[in-house]
Each structure stands twice: as C-alpha cells, then as structure tokens.
FILORO-406133 format. One record per residue (C-alpha): x, y, z; chain; residue number from 1. Coordinates in Angstrom, 3 decimals. Layout:
BEGIN
(site (X,Y,Z),"A",NUM)
...
// end
This chain:
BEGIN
(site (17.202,-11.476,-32.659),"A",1)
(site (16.150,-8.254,-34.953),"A",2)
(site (15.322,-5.492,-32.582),"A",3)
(site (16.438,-6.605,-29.461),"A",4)
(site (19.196,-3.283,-29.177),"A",5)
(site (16.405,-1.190,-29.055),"A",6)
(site (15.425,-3.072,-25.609),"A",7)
(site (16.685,-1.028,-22.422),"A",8)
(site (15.300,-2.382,-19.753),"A",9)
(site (14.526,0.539,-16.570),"A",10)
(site (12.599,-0.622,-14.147),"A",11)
(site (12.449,2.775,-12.188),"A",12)
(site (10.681,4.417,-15.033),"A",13)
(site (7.195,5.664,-14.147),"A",14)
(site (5.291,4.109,-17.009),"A",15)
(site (7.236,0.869,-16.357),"A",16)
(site (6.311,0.762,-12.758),"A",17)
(site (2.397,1.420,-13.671),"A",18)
(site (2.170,-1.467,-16.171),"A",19)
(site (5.182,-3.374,-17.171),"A",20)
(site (3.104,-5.747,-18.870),"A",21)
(site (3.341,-4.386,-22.412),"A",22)
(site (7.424,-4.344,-21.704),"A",23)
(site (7.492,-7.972,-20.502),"A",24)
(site (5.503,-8.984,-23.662),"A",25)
(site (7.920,-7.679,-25.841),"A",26)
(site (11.104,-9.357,-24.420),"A",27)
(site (8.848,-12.579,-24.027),"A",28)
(site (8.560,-12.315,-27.915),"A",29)
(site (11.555,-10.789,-28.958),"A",30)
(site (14.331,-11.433,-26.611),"A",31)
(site (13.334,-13.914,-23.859),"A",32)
(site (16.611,-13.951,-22.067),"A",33)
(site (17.648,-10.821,-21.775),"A",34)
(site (20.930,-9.099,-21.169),"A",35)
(site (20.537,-5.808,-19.377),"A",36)
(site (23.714,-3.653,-18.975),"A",37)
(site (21.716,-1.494,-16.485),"A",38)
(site (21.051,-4.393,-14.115),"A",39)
(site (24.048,-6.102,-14.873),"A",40)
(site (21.970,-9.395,-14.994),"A",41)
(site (20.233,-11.877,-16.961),"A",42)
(site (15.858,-11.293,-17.529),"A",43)
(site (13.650,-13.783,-18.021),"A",44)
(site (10.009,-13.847,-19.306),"A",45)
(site (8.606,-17.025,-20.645),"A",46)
(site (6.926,-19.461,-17.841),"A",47)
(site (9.185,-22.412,-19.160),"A",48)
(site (12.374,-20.387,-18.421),"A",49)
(site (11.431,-19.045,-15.255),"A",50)
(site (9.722,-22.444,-13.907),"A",51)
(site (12.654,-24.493,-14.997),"A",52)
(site (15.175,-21.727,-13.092),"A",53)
(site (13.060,-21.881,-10.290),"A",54)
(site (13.522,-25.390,-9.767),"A",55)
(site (17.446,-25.631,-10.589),"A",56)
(site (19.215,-26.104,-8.010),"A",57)
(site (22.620,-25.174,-9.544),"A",58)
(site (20.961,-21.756,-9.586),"A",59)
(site (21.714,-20.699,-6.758),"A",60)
(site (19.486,-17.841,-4.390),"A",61)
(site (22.477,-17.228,-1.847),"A",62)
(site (22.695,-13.813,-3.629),"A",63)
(site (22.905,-11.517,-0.490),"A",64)
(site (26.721,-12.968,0.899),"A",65)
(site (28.226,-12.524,-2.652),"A",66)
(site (26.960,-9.077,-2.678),"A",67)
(site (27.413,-7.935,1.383),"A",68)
(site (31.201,-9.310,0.476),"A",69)
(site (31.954,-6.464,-2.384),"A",70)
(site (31.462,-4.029,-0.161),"A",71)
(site (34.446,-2.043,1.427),"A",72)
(site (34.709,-2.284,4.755),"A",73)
(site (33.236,1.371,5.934),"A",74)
(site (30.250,0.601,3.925),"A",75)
(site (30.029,-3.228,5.521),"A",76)
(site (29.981,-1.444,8.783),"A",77)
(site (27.712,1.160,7.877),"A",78)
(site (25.097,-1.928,7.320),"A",79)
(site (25.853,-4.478,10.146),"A",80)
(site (22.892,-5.372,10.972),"A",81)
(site (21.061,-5.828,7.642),"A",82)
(site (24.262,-7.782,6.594),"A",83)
(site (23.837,-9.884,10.401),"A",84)
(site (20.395,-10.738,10.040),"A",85)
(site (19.411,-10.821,6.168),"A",86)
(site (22.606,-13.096,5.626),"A",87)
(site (20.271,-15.257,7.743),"A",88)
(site (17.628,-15.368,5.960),"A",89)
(site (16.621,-18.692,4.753),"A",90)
(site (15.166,-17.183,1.184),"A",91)
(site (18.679,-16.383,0.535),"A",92)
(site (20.345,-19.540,1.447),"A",93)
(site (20.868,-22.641,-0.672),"A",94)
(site (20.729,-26.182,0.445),"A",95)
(site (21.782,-27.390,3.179),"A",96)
(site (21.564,-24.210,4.965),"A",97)
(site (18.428,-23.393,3.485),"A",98)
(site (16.963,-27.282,4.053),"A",99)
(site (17.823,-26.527,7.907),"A",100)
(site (16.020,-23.676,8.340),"A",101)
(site (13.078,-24.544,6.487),"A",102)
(site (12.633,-27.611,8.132),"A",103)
(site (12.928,-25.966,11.908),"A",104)
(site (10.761,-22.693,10.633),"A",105)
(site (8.125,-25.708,8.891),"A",106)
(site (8.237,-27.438,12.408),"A",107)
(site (5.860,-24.278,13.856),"A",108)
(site (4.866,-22.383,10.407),"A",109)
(site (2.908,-25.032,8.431),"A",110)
(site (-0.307,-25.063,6.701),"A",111)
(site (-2.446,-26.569,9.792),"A",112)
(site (-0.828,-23.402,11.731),"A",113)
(site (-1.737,-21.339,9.186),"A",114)
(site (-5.028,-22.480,8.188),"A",115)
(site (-5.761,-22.354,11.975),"A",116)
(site (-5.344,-18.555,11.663),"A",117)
(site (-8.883,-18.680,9.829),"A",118)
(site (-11.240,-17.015,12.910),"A",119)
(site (-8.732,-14.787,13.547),"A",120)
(site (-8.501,-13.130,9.993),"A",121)
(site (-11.810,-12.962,9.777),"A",122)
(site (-12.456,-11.476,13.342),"A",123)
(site (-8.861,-8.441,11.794),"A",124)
(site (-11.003,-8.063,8.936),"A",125)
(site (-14.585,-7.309,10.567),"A",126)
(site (-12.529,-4.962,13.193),"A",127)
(site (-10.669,-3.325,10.394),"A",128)
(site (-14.222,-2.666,8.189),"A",129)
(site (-15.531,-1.331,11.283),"A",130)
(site (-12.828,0.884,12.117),"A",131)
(site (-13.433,2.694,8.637),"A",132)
(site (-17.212,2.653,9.175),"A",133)
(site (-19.316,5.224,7.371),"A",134)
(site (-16.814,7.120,5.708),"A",135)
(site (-17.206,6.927,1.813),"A",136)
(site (-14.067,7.698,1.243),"A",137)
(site (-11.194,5.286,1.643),"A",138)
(site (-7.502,4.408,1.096),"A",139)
(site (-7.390,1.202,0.538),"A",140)
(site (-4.369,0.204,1.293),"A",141)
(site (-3.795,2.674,4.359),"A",142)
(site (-7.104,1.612,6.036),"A",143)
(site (-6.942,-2.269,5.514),"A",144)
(site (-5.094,-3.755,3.053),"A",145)
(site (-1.799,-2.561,5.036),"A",146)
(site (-2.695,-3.189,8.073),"A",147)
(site (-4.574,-6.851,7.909),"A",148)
(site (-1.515,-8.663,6.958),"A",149)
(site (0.493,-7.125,9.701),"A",150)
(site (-1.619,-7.779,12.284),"A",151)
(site (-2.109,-11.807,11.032),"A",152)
(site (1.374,-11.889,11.452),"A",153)
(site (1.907,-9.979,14.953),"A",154)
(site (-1.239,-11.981,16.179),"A",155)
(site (0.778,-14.790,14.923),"A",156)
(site (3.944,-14.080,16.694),"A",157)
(site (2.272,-13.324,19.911),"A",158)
(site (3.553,-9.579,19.336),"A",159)
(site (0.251,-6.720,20.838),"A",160)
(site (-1.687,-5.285,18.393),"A",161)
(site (-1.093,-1.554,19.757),"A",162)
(site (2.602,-2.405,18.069),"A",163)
(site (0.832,-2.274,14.809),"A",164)
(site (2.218,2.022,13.716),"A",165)
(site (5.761,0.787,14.916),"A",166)
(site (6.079,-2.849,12.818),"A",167)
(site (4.944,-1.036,9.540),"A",168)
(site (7.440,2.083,9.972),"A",169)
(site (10.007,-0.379,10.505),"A",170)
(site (8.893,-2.954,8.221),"A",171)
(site (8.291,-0.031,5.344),"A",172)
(site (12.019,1.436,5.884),"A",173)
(site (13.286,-2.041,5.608),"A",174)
(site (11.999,-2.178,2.402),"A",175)
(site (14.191,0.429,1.167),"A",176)
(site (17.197,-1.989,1.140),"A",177)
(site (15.364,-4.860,0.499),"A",178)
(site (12.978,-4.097,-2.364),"A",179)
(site (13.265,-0.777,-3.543),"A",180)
(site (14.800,0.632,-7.128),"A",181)
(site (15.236,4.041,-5.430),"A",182)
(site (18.405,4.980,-5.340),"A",183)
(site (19.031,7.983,-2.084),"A",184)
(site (22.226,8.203,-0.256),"A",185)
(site (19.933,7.812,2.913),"A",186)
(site (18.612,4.566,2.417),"A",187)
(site (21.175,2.069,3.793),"A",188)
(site (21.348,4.224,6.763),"A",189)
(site (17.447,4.418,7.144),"A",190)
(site (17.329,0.523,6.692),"A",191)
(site (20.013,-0.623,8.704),"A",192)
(site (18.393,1.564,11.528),"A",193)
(site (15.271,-0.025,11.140),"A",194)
(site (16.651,-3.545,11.052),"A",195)
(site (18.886,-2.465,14.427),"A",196)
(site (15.254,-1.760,15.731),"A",197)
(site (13.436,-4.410,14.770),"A",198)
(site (15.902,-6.331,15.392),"A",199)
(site (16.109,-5.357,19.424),"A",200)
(site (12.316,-5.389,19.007),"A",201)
(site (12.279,-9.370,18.902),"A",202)
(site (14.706,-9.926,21.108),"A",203)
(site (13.109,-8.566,23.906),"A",204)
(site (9.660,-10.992,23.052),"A",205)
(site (12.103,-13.911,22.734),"A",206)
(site (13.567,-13.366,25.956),"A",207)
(site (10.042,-12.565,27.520),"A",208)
(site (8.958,-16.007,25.786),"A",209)
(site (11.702,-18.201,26.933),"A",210)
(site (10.955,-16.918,30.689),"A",211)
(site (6.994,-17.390,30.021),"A",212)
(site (6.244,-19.246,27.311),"A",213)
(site (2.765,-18.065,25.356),"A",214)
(site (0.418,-19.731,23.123),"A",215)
(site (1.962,-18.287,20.175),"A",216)
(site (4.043,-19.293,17.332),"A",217)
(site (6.804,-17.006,18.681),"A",218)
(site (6.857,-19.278,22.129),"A",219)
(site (7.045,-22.607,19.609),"A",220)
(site (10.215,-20.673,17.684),"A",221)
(site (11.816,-20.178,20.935),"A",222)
(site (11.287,-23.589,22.648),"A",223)
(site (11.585,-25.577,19.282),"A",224)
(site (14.124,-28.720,19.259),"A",225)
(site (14.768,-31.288,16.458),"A",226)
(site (16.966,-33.408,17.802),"A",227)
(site (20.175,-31.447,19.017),"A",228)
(site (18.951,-28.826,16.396),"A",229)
(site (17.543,-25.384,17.615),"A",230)
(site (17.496,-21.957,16.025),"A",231)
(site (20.150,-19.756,17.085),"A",232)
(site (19.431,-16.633,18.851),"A",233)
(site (20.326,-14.417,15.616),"A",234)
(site (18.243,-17.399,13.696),"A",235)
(site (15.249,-16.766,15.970),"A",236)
(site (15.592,-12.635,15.616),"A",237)
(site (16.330,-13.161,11.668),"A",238)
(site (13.278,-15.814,11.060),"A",239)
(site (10.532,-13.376,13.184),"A",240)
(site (11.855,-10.360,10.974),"A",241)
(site (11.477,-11.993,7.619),"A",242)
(site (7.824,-13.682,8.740),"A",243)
(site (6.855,-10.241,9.500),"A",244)
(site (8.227,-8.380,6.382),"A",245)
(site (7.501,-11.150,3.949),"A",246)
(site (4.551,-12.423,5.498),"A",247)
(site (2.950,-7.983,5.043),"A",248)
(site (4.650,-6.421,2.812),"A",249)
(site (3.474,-8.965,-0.131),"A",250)
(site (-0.123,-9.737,1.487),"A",251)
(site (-0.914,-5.890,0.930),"A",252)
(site (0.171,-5.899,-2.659),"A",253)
(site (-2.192,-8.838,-2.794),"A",254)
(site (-5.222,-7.789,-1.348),"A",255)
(site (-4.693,-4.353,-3.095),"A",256)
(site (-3.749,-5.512,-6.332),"A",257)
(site (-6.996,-7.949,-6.637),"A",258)
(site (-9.250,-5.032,-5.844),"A",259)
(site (-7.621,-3.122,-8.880),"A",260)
(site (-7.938,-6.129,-11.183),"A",261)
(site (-11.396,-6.390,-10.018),"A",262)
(site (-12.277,-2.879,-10.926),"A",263)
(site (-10.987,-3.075,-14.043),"A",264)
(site (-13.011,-6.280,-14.784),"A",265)
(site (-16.447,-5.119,-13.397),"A",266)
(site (-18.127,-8.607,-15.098),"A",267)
(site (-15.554,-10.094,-12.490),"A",268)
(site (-15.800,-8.123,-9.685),"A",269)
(site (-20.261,-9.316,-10.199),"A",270)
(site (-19.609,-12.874,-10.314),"A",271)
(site (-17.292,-12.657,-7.022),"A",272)
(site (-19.820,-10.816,-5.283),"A",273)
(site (-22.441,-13.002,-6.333),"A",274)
(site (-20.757,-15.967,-5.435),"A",275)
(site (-18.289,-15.380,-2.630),"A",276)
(site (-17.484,-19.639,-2.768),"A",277)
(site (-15.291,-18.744,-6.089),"A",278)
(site (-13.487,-17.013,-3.951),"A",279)
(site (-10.231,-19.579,-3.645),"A",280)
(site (-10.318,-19.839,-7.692),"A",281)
(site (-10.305,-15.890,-7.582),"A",282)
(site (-7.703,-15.486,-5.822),"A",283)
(site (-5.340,-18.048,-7.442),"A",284)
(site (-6.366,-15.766,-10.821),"A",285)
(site (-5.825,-12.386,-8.910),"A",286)
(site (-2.398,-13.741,-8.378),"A",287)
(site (-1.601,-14.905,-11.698),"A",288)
(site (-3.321,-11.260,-13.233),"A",289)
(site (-1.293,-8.966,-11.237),"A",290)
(site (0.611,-10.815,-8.100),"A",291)
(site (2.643,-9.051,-5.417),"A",292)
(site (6.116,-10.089,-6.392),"A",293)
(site (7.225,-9.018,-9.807),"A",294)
(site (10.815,-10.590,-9.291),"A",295)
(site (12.843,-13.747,-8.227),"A",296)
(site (17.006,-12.960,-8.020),"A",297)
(site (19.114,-15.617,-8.548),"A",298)
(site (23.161,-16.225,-9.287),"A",299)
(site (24.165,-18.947,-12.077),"A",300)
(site (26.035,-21.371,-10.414),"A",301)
(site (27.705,-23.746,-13.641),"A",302)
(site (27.521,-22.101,-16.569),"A",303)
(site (24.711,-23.613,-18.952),"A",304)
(site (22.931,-22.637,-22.214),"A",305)
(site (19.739,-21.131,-22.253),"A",306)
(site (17.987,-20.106,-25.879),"A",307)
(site (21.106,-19.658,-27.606),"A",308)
(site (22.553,-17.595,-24.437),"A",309)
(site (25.728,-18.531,-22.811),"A",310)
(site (25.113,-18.043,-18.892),"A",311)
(site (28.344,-18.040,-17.259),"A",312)
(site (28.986,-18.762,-13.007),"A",313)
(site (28.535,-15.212,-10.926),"A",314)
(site (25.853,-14.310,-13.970),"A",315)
(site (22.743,-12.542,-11.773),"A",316)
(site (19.596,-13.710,-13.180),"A",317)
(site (15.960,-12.081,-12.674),"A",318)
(site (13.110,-14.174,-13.235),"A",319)
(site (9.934,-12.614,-13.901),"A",320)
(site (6.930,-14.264,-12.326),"A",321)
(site (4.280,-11.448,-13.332),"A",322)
(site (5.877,-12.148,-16.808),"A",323)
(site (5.716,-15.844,-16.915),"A",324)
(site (1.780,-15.137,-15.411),"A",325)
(site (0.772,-13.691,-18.747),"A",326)
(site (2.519,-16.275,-20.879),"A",327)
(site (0.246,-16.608,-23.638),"A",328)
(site (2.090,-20.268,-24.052),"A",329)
(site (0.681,-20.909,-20.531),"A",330)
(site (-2.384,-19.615,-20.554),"A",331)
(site (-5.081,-18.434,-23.124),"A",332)
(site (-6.329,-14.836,-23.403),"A",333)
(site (-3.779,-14.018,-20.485),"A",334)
(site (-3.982,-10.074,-20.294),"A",335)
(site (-8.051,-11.203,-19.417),"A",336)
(site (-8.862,-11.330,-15.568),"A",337)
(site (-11.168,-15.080,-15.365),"A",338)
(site (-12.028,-16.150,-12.249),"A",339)
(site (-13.075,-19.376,-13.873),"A",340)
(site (-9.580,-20.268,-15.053),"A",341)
(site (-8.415,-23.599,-15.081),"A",342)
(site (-4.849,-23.976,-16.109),"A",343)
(site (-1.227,-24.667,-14.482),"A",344)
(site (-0.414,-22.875,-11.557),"A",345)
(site (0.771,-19.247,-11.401),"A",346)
(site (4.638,-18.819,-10.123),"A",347)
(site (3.524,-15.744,-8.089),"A",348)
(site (4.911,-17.789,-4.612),"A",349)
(site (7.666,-18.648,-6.454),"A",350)
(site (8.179,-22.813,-7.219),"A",351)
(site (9.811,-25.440,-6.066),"A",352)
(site (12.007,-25.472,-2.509),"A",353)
(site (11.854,-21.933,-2.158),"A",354)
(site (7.994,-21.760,-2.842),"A",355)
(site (7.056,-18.886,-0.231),"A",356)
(site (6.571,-19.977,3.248),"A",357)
(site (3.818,-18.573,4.080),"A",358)
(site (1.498,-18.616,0.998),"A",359)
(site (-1.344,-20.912,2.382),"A",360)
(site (-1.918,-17.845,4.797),"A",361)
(site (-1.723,-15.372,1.613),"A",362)
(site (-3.991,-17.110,-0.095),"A",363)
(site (-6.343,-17.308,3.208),"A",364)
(site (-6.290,-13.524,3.995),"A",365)
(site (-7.710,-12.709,-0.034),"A",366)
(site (-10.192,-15.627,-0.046),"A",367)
(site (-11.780,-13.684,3.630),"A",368)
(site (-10.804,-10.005,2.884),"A",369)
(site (-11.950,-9.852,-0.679),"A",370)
(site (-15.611,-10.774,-0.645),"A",371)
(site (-15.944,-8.846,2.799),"A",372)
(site (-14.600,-6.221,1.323),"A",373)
(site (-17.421,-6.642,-2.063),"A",374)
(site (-19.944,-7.860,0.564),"A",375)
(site (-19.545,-4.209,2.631),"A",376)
(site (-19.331,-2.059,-0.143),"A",377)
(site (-22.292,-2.559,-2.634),"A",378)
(site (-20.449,0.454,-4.550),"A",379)
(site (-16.450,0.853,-5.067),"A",380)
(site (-14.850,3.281,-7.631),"A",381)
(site (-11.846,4.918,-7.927),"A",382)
(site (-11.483,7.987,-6.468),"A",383)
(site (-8.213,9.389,-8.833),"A",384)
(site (-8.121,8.048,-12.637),"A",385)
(site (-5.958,5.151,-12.725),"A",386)
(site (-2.940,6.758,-14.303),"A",387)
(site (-2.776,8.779,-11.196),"A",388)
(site (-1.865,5.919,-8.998),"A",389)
(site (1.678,6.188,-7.308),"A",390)
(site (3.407,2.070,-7.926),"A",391)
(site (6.079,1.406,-5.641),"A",392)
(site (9.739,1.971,-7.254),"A",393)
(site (10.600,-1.670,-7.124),"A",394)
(site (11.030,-4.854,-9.369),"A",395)
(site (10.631,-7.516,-6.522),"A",396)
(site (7.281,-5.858,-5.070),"A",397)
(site (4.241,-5.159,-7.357),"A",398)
(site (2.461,-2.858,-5.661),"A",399)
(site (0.774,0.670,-5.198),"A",400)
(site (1.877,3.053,-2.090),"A",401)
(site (-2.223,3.518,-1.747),"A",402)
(site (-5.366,3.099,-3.396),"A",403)
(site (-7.867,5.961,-3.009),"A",404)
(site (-11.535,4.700,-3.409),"A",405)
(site (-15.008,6.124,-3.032),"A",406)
(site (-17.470,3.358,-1.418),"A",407)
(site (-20.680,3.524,-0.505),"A",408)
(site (-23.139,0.843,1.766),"A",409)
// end
C-alpha cells in the first residue's frame, strides 16, 4: 500500500472541513480501509465497504454505552443526562433493543405520517419566504433553511411555533456532544445542560398530552400500545429529543447544501427551475453530491477481514457515506452534480435497519423548499467567495454554520 504513511487523517482541519472530497478520493484509491491513530478507528471510503458494513449486523451501532462506561465516575456524573437519554436512543442500539423501538416509534412516524406533513411544509415554507420579503440580502441558513426543518418537526410534535429560538439553542448546544470535532473544556457541560432542558421541555408536553390528548404525533407517542408494549417515560422524552435533533439538524445541511451544489452547477440550478417536477430526482442527486451526514460510527463486533485488514472486536469503525457518494465504481463522472442521474441509491440516510427514520420527510422538505426557493428568487449569488464559508467542525454533520446570499425578485 505505497504511500499510505503519508495519510493523516484530521478531520478538524479547515481545508478538510470545506471539501474533504479530494481527501476521501485519495484513501478510496490508496488506502480504502484506513487506520487512523488520531481517531483511534477504522475509515472507510469505497460504496461496497461502507454498504456491506451498513448492513452487518455483527457490526454493531451500540457505540454510546461502551463509551459512557470508560468514563470515571465524576465525569459520568458531570453528563447524566446526555448519558440517561442518548443511551436511549434507538440509532445507538442494536437488535432487539433497537427492533423495539423502531417498531413502537414506526407505529406513529411512518411514511403516510410523514407524507401527510405535505400542506404543512409548504404552508412553513411560503411563511418563511415571506418573513424575509424584500430584503436582497439573505442568510440562508439563518432565515430558512434552519428554521423550516424545526418547525416540521415541532408542528409535528404538537410543540407551538413561538418555541422555535428555544428548540434550536438547545438543539444547536446539543450538537456539541453529539456531532462536533471541537474539542473545549465547556462543551459537556453546555450539552448536558441543554439535554437537562430539553429534556424537562418534553416532559411537561407529555404530561399535558396524556391529560388532553392532541391531534399530534406527540399525543400518538404518549397513548401508543402494542400489545403490553409502551414507551417508557425516559423512552418517550429520549424518542421526541432525537426526532427533533435528527429530524433539523440534518434537514438544514440538506436544504443548504443543495443550494450550494446548485450554485456551483448553474446548468443545474436552470433545468430545476425550469422544471420544478425533477425536483424528487434532484434531490436524491443533491444528496448523493454533498449530503448532510458525512459519517456513520460503528464498533466491530467478531473480528473479520476486510481488504487485507484484520478488524478485531472493540475496533471503532467510520463509514463514510459522502465518500462512498462519489465512488467513481458507483457512479460515473461522480464529482459532476446531474439531476438526471440514474444509478444505485446514495447511502446519505444510511442503509439497511438503521436507514434514517425520518428520511421520507427529508426528502419532502427539499423537493417543496428548493424550487420555491429558485421559483422566488429569479437571481441568487453568493454574497462572500466560497472559500470564505465557515463548515461546521464535525465528521458526522456536513454542513455550513450559514450561507450568505444576495437575491433579487
């Protein structure tokens, strides 16, 4: 493997976090699974790899117990409730845990639900253009990619739309545990404080909702039954938190992200606008371009082989779905943005039983935002060159922390 020393992976560096494409290529080619000594893990880059991973179930994705259970006990304290709710989450739980929850969760959260959503996304999106209104110049991301997402969700959930500055402070310093590369001695504190408050957030609505039940999904959570089965009360609390967090934090990237691509492909960006019904191929090829999760974690299980590389159990793995996206082996030209692409499907939701929850409502919100968004603005440019744009400091998230644009009607 000639020139695979000279590899050092660090995902925190600047010109990493603004395009780690030219990086992934290079391990796809030279060094597919990857050792890093930094991470302390296993990287991988070709489609193959990461599909087949992805579907292995002696790879396991309980990663958060193994990890909360390291700590001493002062710091295990100092994080209660992250380790109390997130050790609930069902992304981080293997079968049958995960099989449980994803069955209850699937009982209210499916893709009739979801799809159901459809006036109100569009009505979030008009209200959201409006809001902005003749101003010409625009952060994307702060004035509607953030927000739309959130308030899907909260509308959702049953939870008032005036709670819209709270969720996102919360939901944003949740992220610093969660997602982020940045490494402060303040950001387990400002997490687990944010988790505490989110935390007491929904359990006041769940208590409202099991006294007067709403027509909401959070009233269908509550009074749910399978059986003898029902979520717990630190179930219900966890599963509202991660719908809300999940269900935003990667929408934005998503909605933001395909703008970008679609800027930098103006031949693209014509055809969508010309034709808003391409719009659900678009967005499956925004997604594969440049989607909002960079990074799956997972811990080996049995030890196996993989290209020569002996994986042994406790190994951490990180499979890289904006890698395996532009896997020439998968798909021709794939550093081109084609909204015309026909091909296998991206792993931007992830694959098999942990395929993301929620993605038929992703996929929704960019098929309505994004040719609203061309539709409004006859004229959208960049309003800082795009080396000036700030990425978030994370491998799971692919995202910026805003997008300033000049637009004109």
């Amino acid at each position: 493997m000639s020139g695979t020393k000279a590899i050092d992976f660090r995902p925190e560096a600047p010109e990493f976090l603004a395009n780690p494409y030219p990086f992934y290529r290079r391990l796809r080619e030279e060094d597919p699974v990857h050792w890093s000594p930094r991470l302390k893990a296993w990287v991988l880059t070709r489609y193959d790899d990461v599909k087949a991973v992805l579907l292995d179930r002696e790879i396991s994705s309980d990663r958060m117990r193994p990890f909360f259970a390291t700590l001493p006990g002062p710091e295990a304290a100092r994080i209660g409730d992250i380790i109390r709710y997130l050790s609930t989450w069902m992304v981080f739980r293997d079968p049958p845990e995960h099989s449980r929850l994803r069955r209850l969760t699937g009982k209210v959260f499916h893709v009739q639900s979801m799809h159901a959503m459809r006036p109100t996304v569009e009505e979030l999106v008009a209200w959201l253009l409006e809001h902005i209104g003749e101003r010409e110049n625009v952060d994307f991301i702060a004035d509607f990619a953030g927000p739309l997402p959130a308030l899907v969700i909260m509308a959702m959930l049953g939870v008032p739309r005036e709670e819209l500055a709270l969720v996102k402070r919360l939901s944003d310093d949740m992220a610093l545990f969660i997602g982020s590369s940045r490494m402060s001695p303040d950001k387990y504190d400002i997490a687990e404080r944010a988790t505490k408050e989110m935390a007491a957030f929904f359990a006041a609505l769940i208590r409202d909702r099991r006294k007067k039940p709403k027509n909401d999904l959070l009233s269908q959570l509550v009074h749910l039954e399978d059986g003898d089965d029902r979520l717990s009360q630190d179930e219900l609390v966890a599963t509202c938190i991660l719908l809300l967090f999940a269900g935003h934090e990667t929408t934005t990237n998503h909605v933001a992200n395909g703008l970008l691509a679609l800027l930098k492909f103006p031949d693209q960006m014509v055809a969508l606008r010309a034709d808003p019904g391409l719009a659900a191929r678009a967005v499956e090829e925004l997604l594969r371009y440049d989607g909002p999760s960079g990074v799956q974690a997972r811990v080996v299980r049995v030890a196996q082989e993989l290209r020569g590389r002996t994986l042994a159990p406790g190994d951490r793995m990180f499979v890289v779905l904006s890698a395996a996206n532009r896997d020439p082996a998968a798909y021709a030209a794939p550093e081109r943005l084609d909204l015309q692409r026909n091909g296998v499907s991206h792993l931007s939701f992830g694959f098999g039983m942990h395929i993301c929850l929620g993605f038929p409502l992703a996929r929704l919100e960019g098929q309505i935002a994004l040719p609203a968004v061309l539709a409004r603005w006859p004229s959208i440019e960049l309003a800082v060159p795009e080396a000036k744009l700030e990425w978030l400091n994370s491998m799971v998230f692919r995202g910026m922390t805003s997008l300033p644009l000049n637009v004109a009607r």
